[in-house]
One Martini backbone bead per residue (centre of mass of N, CA, C, O) as a GRO file, in nm:
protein
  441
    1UNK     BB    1   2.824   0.459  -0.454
    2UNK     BB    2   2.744   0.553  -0.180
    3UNK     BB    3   2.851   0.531   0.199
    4UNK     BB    4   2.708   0.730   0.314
    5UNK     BB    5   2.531   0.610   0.629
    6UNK     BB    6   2.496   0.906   0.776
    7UNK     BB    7   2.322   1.078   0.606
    8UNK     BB    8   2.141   1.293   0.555
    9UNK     BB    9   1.854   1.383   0.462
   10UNK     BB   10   1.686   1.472   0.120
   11UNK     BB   11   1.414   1.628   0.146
   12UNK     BB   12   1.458   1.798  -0.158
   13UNK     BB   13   1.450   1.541  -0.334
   14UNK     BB   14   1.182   1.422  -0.227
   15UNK     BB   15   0.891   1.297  -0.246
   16UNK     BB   16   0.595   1.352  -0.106
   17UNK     BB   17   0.450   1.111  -0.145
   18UNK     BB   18   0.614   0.913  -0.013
   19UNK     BB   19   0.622   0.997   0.318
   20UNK     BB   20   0.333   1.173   0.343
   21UNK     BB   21   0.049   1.239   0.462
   22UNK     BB   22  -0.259   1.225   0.421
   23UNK     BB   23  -0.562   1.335   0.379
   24UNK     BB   24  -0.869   1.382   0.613
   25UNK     BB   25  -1.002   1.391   0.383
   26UNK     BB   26  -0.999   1.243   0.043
   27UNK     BB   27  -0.913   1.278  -0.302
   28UNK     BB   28  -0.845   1.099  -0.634
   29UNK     BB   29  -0.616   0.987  -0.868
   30UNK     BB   30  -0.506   0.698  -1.104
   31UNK     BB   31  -0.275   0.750  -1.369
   32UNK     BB   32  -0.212   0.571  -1.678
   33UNK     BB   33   0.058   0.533  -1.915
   34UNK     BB   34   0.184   0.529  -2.251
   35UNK     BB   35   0.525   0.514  -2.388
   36UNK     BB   36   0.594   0.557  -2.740
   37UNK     BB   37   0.790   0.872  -2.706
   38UNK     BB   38   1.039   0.954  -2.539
   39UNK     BB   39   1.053   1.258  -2.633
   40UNK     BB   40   0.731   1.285  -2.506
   41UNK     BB   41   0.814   1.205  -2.198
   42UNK     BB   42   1.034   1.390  -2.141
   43UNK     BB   43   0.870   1.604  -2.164
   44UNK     BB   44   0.640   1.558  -1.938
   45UNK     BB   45   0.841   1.562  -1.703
   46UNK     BB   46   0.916   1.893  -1.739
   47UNK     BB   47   0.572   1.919  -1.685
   48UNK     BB   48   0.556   1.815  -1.415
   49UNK     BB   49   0.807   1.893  -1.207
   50UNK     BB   50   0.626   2.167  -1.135
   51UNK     BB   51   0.397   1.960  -0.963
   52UNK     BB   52   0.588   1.919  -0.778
   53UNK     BB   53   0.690   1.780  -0.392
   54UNK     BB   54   0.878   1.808  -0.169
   55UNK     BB   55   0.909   1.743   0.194
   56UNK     BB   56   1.009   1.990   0.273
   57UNK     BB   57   0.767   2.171   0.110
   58UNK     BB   58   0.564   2.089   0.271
   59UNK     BB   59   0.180   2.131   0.303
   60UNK     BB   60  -0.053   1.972   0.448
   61UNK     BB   61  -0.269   2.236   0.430
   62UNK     BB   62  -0.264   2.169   0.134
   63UNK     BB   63  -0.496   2.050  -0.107
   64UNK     BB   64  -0.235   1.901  -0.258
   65UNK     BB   65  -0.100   1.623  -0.486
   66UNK     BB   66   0.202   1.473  -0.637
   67UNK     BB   67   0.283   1.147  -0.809
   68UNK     BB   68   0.572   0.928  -0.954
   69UNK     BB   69   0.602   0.697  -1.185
   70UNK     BB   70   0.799   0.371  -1.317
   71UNK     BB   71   0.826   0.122  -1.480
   72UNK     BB   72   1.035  -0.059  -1.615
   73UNK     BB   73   0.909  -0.030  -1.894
   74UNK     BB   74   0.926   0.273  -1.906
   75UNK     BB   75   1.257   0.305  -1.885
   76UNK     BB   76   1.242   0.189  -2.138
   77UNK     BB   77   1.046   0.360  -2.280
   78UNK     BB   78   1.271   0.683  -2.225
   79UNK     BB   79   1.587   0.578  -2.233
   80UNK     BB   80   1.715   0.393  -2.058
   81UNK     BB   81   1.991   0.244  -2.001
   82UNK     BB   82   2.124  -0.090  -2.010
   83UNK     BB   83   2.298  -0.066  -1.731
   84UNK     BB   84   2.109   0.053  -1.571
   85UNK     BB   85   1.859  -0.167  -1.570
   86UNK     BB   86   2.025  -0.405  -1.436
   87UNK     BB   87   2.069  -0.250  -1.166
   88UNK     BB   88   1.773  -0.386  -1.088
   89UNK     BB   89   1.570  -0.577  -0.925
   90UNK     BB   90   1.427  -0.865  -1.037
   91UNK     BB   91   1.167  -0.778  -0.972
   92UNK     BB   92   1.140  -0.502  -1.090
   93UNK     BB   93   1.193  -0.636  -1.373
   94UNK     BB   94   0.952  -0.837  -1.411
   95UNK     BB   95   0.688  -0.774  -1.190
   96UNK     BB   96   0.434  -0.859  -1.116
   97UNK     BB   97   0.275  -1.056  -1.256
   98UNK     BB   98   0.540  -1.244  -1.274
   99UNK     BB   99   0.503  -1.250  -0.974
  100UNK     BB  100   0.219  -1.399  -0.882
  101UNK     BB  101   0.298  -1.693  -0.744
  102UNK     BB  102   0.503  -1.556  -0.541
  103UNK     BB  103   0.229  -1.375  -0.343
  104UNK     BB  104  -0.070  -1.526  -0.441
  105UNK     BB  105  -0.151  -1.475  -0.757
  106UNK     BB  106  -0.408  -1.682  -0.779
  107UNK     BB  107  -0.660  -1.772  -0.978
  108UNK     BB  108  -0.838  -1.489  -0.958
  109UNK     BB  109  -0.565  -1.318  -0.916
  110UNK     BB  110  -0.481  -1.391  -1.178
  111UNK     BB  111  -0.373  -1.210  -1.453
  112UNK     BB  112  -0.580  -1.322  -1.653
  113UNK     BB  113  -0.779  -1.145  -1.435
  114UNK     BB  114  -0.782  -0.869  -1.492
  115UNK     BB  115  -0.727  -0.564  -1.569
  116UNK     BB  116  -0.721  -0.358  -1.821
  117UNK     BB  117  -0.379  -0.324  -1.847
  118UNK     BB  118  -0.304  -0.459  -1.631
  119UNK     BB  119  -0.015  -0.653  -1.646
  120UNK     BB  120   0.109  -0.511  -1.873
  121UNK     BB  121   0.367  -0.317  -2.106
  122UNK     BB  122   0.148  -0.053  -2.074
  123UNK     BB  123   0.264   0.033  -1.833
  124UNK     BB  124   0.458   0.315  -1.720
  125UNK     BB  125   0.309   0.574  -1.617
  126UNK     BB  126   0.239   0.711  -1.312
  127UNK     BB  127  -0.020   0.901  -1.125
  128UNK     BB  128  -0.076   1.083  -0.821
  129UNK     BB  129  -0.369   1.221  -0.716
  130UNK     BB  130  -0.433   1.460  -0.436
  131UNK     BB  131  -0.715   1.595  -0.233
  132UNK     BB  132  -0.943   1.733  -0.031
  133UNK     BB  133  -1.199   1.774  -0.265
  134UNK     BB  134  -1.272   1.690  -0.585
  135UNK     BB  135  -1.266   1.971  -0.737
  136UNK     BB  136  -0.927   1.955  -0.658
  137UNK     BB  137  -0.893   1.670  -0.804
  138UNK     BB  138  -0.994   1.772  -1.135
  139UNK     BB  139  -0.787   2.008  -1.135
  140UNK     BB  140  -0.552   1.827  -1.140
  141UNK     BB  141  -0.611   1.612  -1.350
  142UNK     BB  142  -0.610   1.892  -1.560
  143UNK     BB  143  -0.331   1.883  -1.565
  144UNK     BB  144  -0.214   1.658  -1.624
  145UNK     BB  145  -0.349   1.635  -1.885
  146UNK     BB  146  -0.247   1.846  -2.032
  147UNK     BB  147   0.045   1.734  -1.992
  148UNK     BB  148  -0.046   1.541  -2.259
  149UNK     BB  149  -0.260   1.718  -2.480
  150UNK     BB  150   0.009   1.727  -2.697
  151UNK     BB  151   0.141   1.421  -2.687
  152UNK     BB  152   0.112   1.133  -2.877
  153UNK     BB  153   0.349   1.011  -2.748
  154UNK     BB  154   0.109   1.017  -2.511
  155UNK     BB  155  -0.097   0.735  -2.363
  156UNK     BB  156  -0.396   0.752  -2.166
  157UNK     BB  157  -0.509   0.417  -2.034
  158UNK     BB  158  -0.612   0.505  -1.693
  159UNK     BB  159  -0.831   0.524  -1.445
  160UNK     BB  160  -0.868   0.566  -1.106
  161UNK     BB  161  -1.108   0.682  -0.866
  162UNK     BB  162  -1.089   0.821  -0.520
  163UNK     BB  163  -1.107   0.794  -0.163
  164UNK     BB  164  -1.193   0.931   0.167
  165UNK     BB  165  -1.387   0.941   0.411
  166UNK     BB  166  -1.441   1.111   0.705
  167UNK     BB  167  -1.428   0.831   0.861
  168UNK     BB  168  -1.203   0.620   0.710
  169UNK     BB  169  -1.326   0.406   0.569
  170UNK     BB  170  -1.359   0.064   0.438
  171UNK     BB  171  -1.619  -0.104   0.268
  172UNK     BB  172  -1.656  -0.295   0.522
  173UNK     BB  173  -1.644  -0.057   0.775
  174UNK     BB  174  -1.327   0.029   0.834
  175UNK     BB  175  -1.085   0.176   0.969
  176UNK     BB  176  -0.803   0.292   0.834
  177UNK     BB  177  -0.476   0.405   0.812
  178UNK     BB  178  -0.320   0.382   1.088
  179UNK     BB  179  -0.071   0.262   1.068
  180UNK     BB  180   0.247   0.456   1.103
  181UNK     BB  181   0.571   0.514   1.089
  182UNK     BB  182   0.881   0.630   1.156
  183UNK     BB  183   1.110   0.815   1.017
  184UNK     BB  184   1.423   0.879   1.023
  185UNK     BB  185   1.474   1.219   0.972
  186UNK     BB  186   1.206   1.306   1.030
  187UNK     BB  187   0.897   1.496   1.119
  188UNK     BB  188   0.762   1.236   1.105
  189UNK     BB  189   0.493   1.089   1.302
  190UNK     BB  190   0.404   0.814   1.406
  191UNK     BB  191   0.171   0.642   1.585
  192UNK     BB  192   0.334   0.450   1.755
  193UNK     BB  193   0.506   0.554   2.079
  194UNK     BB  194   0.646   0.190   2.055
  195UNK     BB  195   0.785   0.273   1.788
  196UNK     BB  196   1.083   0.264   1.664
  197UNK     BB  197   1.256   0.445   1.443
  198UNK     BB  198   1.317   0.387   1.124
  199UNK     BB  199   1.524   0.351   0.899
  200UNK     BB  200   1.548   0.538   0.588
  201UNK     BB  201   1.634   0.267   0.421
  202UNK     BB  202   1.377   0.124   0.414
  203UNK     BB  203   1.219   0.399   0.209
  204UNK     BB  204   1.519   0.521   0.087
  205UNK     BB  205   1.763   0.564  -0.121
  206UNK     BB  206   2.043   0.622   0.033
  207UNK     BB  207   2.064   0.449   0.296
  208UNK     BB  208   2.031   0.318   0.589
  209UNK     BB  209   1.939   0.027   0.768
  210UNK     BB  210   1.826  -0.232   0.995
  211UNK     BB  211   2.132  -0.356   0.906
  212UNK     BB  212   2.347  -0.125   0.814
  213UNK     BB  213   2.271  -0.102   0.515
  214UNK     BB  214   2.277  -0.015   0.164
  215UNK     BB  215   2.057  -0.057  -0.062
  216UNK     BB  216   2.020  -0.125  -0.364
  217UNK     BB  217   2.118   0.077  -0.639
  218UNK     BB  218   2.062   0.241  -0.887
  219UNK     BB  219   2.219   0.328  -1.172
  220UNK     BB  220   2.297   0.625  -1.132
  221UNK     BB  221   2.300   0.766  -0.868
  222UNK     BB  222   2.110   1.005  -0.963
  223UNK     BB  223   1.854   0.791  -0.987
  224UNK     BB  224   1.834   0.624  -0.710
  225UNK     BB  225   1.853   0.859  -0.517
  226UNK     BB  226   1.551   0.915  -0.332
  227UNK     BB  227   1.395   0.659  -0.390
  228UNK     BB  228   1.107   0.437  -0.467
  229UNK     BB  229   0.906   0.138  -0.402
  230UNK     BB  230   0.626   0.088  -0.563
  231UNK     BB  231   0.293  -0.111  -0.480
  232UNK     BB  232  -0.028  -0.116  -0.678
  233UNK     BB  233  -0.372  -0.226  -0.602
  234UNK     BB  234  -0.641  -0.375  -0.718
  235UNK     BB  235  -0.925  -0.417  -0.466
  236UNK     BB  236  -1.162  -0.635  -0.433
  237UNK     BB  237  -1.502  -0.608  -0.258
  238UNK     BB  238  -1.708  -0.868  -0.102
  239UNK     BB  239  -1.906  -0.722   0.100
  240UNK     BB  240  -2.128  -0.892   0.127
  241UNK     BB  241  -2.025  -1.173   0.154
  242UNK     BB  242  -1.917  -1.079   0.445
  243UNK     BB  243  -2.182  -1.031   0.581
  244UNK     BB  244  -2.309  -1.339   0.528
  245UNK     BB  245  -2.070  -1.483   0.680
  246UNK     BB  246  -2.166  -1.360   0.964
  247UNK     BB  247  -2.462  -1.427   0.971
  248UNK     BB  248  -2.376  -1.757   0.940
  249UNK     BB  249  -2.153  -1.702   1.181
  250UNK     BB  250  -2.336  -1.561   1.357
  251UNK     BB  251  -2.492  -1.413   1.556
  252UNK     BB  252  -2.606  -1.073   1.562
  253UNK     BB  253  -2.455  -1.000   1.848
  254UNK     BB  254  -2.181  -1.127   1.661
  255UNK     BB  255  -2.086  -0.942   1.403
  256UNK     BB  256  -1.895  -0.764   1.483
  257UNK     BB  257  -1.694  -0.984   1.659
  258UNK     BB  258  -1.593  -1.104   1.434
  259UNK     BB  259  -1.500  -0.874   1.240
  260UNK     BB  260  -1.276  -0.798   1.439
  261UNK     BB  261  -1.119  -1.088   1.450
  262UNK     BB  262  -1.053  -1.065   1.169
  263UNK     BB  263  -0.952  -0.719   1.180
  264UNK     BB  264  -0.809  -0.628   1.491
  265UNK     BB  265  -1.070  -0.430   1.510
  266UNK     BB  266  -1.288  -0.212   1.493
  267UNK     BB  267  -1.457   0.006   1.351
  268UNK     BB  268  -1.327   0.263   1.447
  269UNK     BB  269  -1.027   0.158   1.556
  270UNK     BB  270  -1.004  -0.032   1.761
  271UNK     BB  271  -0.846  -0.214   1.970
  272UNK     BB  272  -0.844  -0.505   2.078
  273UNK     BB  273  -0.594  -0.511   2.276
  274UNK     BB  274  -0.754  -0.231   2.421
  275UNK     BB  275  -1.096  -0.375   2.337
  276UNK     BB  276  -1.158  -0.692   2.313
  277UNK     BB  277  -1.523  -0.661   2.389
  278UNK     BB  278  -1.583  -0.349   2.291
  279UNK     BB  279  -1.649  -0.084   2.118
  280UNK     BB  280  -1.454   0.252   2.084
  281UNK     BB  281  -1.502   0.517   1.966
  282UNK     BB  282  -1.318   0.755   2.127
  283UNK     BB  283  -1.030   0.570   2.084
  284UNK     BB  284  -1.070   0.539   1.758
  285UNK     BB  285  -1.054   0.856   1.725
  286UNK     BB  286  -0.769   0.829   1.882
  287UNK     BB  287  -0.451   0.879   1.741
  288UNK     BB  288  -0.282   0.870   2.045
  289UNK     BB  289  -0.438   0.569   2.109
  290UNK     BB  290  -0.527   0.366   1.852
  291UNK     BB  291  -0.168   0.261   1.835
  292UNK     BB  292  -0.051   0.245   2.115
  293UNK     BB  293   0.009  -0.087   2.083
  294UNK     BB  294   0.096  -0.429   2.212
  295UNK     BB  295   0.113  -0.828   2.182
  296UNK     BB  296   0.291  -0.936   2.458
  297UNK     BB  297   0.004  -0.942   2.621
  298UNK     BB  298  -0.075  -1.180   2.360
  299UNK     BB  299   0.004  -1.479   2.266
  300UNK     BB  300  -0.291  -1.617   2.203
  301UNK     BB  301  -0.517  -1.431   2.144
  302UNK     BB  302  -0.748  -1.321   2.324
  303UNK     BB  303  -0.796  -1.038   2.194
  304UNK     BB  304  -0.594  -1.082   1.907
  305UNK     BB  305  -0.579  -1.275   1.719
  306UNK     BB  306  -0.272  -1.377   1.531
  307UNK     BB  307  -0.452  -1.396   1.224
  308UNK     BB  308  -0.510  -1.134   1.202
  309UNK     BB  309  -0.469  -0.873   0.992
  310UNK     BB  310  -0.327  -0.653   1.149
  311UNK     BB  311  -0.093  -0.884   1.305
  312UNK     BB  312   0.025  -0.998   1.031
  313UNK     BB  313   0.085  -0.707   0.898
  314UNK     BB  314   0.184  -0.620   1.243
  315UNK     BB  315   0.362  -0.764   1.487
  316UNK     BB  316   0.542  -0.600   1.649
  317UNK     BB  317   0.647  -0.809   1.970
  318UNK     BB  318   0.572  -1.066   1.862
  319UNK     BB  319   0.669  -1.383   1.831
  320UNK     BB  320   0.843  -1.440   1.523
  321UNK     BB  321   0.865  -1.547   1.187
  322UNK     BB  322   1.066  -1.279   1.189
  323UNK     BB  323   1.145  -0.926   1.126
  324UNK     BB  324   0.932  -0.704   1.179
  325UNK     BB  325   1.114  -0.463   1.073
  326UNK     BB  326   1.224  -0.573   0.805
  327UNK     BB  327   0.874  -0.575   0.696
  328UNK     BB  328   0.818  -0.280   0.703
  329UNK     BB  329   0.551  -0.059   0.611
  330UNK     BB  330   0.420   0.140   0.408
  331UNK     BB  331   0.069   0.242   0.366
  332UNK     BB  332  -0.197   0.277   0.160
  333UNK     BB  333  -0.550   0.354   0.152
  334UNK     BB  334  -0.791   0.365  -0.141
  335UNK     BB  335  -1.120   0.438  -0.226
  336UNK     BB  336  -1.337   0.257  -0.449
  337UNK     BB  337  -1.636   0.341  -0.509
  338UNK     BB  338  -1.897   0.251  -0.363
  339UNK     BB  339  -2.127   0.202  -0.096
  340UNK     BB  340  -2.234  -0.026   0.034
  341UNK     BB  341  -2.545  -0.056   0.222
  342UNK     BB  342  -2.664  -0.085   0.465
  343UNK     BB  343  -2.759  -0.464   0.522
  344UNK     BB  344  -2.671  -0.557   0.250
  345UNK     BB  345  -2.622  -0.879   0.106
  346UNK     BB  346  -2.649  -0.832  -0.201
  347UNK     BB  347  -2.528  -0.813  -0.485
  348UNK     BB  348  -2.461  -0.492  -0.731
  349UNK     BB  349  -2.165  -0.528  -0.918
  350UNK     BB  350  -2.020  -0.336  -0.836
  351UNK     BB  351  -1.726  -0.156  -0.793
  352UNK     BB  352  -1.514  -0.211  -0.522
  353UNK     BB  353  -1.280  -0.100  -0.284
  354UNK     BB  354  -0.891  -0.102  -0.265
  355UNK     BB  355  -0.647   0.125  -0.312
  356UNK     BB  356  -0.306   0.004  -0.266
  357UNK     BB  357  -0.014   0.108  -0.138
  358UNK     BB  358   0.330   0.071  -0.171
  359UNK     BB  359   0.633   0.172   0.064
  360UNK     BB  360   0.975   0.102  -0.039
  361UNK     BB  361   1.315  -0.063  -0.077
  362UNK     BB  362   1.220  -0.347  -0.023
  363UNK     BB  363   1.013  -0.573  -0.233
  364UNK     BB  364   1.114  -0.846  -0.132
  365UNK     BB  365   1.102  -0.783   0.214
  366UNK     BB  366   0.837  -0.632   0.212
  367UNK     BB  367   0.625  -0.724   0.019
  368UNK     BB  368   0.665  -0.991  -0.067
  369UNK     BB  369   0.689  -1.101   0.159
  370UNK     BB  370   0.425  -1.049   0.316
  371UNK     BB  371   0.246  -1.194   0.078
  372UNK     BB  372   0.410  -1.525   0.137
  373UNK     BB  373   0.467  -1.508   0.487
  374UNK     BB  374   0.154  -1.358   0.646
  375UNK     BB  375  -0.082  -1.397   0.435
  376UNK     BB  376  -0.007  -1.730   0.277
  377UNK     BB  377   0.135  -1.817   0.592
  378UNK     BB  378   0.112  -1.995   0.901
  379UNK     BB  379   0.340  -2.081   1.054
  380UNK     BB  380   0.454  -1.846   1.222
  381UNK     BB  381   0.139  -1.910   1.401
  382UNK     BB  382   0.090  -2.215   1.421
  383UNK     BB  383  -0.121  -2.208   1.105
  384UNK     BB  384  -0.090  -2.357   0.800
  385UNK     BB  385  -0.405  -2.333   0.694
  386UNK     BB  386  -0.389  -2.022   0.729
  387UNK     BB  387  -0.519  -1.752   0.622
  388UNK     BB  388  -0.580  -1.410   0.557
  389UNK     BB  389  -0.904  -1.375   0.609
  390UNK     BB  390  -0.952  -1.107   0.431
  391UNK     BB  391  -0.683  -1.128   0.207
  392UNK     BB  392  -0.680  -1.399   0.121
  393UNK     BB  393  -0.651  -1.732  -0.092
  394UNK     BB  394  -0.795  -1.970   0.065
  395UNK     BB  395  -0.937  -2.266  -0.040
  396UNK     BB  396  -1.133  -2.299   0.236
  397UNK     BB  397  -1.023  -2.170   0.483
  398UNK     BB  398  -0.907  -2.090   0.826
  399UNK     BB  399  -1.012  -1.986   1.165
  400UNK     BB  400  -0.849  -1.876   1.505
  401UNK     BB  401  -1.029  -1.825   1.796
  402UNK     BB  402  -0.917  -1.751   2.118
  403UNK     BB  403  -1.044  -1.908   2.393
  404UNK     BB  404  -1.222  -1.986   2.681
  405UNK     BB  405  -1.150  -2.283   2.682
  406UNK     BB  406  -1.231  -2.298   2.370
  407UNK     BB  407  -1.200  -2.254   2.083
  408UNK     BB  408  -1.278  -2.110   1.785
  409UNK     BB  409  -1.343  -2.244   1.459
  410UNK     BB  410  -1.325  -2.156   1.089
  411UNK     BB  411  -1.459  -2.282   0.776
  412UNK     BB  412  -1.474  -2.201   0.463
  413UNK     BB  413  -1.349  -1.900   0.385
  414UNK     BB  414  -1.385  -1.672   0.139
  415UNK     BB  415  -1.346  -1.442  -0.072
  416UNK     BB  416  -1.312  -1.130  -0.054
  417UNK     BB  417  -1.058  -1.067  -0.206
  418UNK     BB  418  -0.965  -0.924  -0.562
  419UNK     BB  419  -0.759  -0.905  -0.773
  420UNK     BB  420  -0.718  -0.649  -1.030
  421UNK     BB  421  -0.467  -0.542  -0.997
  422UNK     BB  422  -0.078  -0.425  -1.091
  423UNK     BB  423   0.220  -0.242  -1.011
  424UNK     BB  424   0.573  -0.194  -1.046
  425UNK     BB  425   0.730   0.141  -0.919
  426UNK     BB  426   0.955   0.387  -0.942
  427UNK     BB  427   0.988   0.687  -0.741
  428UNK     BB  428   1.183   0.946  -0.839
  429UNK     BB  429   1.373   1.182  -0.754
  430UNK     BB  430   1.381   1.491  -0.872
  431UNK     BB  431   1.688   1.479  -0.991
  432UNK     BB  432   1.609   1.225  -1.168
  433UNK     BB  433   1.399   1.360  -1.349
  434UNK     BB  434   1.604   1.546  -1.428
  435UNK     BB  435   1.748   1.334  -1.595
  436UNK     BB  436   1.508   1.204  -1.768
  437UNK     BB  437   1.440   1.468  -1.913
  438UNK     BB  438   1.780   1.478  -2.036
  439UNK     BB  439   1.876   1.237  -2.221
  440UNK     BB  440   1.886   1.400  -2.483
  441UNK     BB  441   2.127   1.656  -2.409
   0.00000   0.00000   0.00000
């Protein structure tokens, strides 16, 4: 394993899916594998590397994207050596389901109420599609498609289509993906410019982190060096749930000031923090304003409630149990299904929320810390019986909004949001992708 802690990125071996940011609005989609004969596998790979791109060389103004991923089950069925897989971290041997106990996954989000395949040891081989508009994303989708349909040895089980509209909302109606990071060596400019550059190794292996160490890396270097680990899930959004829920626990002019005390911005993107009082369409619209803000001067919570989605998921400068840098996460979010109609209350059935991923370099002290001590335990905000309003496992959950005089609590929260499933995955840096497409050569 490399020791160089102070080593330049190696931009032009990370795919460029794991750090660049995507295109606003686009379409795409997600596609699982299951890898039946490793040298057809090994075959695929051969055929998709020449259709990625590293980070040195992405094109923002490009209309296309693609990045792959393996679960562990994956590198185990491509012919990874068994030395080899023993050097990854025990959470990413075990995978989601194994773990879902341990983040959250319990009652109806638990695996066995998943969607099939997902949660299962068929899920190898991950394919993430993105383009800037439905047309451009078929026409990926057609090529990846390609490099399978001669392959028997290797058989697409699921597919799941997405989108972001131009307004960037998510099916709440609420702007999304505003927070992401500056990491360190690259020139990719984070959103808020009071937030200091995260070390590389925070999201890309082979690299220094925010302790000064270097992640756990796969053996040999040249599989682990420049991955990193995705986490994807499918979230379903009981939109009308969420609507009635607001309708009866608020009067009607407060009806958006509650949703937004919930998500800890206004459907626009204004941050609470920032604007209160009432919706600022023109902040939330400006990336350059509307995520410029820290917590340190809400102790209490009057502007943003403590509990709120955003302020648990990013807690800033708030002083909490727990070192908000070393939980710092990469997030996408990225809708799919039909978008209830403004108004409607009643469930009309669809399928529809947010395929989330995660990416970073440390699976539990990221991605699982924050889903068992910031989403589904209040301890950290000194309130042990609330969990996340929007994404928690509720359980009858409570949540408070500080007011003066009086707090404002409330009671009997229902699930809006519900995992139908999800898988971790390693996603190799360029030269490793050729080390596994070689590996019987």
């Amino acid at each position: 394993m490399t020791t160089d802690t102070g080593a330049a990125l190696e931009l032009g071996d990370i795919q460029a899916a794991t750090l660049m940011p995507r295109p606003n609005p686009y379409a795409g989609a997600y596609l699982a594998l299951r890898i039946d004969d490793r040298h057809a596998a090994r075959e695929l790979l051969r055929r998709l590397i020449p259709l990625l791109e590293p980070v040195s060389s992405f094109d923002p103004g490009r209309p296309v994207s693609l990045g792959v991923g393996l679960s562990f089950a994956g590198l185990e069925a491509i012919g990874v050596p068994a030395e080899s897989l023993a050097t990854f971290p025990s959470e990413f041997q075990q995978g989601m389901a194994a773990r879902a106990a341990e983040i959250g996954d319990v009652g109806e989000n638990a695996p066995e109420h998943w969607e099939a395949p997902l949660g299962s040891k068929d899920v190898h081989l991950v394919v993430a599609a993105l383009a800037r508009d439905t047309a451009l994303m078929e026409a990926l989708v057609v090529l990846a498609q390609d490099a399978v349909r001669d392959l028997p040895g290797v058989s697409p089980i699921w597919q799941l289509d997405v989108h972001v509209p131009p307004d960037g909302r998510e099916q709440f109606g609420f702007k999304d993906s505003i927070s992401e990071p500056t990491v360190e060596g690259t020139n990719i400019l984070g959103s808020n410019p009071h937030e200091a550059p995260l070390k590389a190794g925070e999201f890309v292996l082979g690299y220094e982190d925010e302790n000064g160490d270097l992640p756990p890396m796969p053996q040999p270097e040249v599989l682990g060096r420049n991955g990193t680990y995705v986490a994807f899930r499918k979230l379903h959004q009981r939109v009308a749930a969420f609507r009635r829920y607001l309708r009866d626990n608020a009067a009607d002019t407060e009806a958006t000031w509650l949703a937004a005390k919930f998500v800890g911005r206004w459907p626009s993107g204004a941050p609470l923090a920032l604007s209160p009082d009432k919706d600022n369409p023109e902040l939330g619209g400006d990336p350059t304003r509307n995520n410029a803000f820290l917590y340190g001067d809400d102790p209490r919570g009057l502007k943003c409630p403590v509990g709120a989605h955003a302020r648990r998921m990013n807690a800033r400068d708030s002083v909490i149990t727990g070192q908000v840098r070393l939980h710092r996460m990469i997030r996408r979010g990225t809708n799919y299904g039909p978008s209830l109609p403004p108004g409607v209350l009643e469930d009309d059935g669809a399928e529809r929320g947010l395929m989330f991923a995660f990416v970073g370099a440390h699976l539990a002290r990221q991605f699982e810390f924050v889903q068992k001590q910031w989403v589904h335990d209040g301890k950290f905000i000194g309130a042990p019986a609330e969990r996340d309003p929007l994404i928690g496992v509720q359980d009858g959950g409570e949540f408070t909004i500080p007011q003066r005089p009086i707090r404002r609590r409330l009671r009997g929260l229902p699930d809006f949001v519900v995992n139908r499933g999800g898988e971790y995955c390693f996603m190799p840096g360029l030269r490793a992708l050729r080390w596994l497409a070689d590996l019987d050569t």
